[in-house]
N, C-alpha and C positions, 0 to 999 in steps of 0.2 A: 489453476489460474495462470496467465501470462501476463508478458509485459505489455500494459497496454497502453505505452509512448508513440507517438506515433514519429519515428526520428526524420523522415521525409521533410517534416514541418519548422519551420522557423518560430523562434520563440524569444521574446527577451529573457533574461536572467530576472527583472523586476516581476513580471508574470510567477513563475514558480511560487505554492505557496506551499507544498508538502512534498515532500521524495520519500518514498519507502523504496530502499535497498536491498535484496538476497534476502527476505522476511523469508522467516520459519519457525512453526509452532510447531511444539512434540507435545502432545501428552499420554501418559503412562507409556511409554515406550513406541507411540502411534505416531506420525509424521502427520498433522493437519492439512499443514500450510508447510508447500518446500518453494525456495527462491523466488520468491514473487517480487516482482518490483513495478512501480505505479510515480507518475510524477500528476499532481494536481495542479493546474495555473485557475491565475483568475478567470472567470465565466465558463469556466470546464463544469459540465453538468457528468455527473459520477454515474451510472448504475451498472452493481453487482448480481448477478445471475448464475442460478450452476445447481448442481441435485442436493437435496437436504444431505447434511452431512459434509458437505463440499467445503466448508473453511469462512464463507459469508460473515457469518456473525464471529468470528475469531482475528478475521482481517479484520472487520471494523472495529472490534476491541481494542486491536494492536494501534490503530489509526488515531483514536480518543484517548490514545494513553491510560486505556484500563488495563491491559493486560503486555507484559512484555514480552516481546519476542525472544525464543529460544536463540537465533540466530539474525542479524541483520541490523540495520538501522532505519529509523525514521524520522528524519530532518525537517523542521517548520522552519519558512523564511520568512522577514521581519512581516509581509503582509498577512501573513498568515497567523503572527503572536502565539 
């Protein structure tokens, strides 16, 4: 996965409602997910795509706060609660 910001683009700071930073997920010794980072604004339509096995459902884990990242953060801003 990459960064899929697109920094060209102007943005309020009110917009922003989720930032995932340098995400990484290991398990048993396997690198899932290495540095991924993602900013969400309002009326930003999401989709994830990529080969089974590819981190999909471990990123959105990381995102709903079921599962925590090995490495990184992920930040909700006040629109986002």
């Amino acid at each position: 996965m990459t960064d899929m910001t697109e920094p060209h683009t102007t943005y309020m700071c009110d917009d922003l409602l989720m930032s995932a930073r340098d995400i990484s997920v290991v398990y048993d010794c396997r690198a899932v997910l290495r540095n991924v980072n993602l900013d969400i604004r309002r009326g930003d339509f999401i989709a994830l795509s990529g080969p089974n096995g590819g981190g999909k459902t471990t990123f959105l884990r990381v995102m709903l706060k079921l599962l925590k990242p090995t490495r990184g953060t992920v930040t909700y801003y006040a629109g986002g609660k």
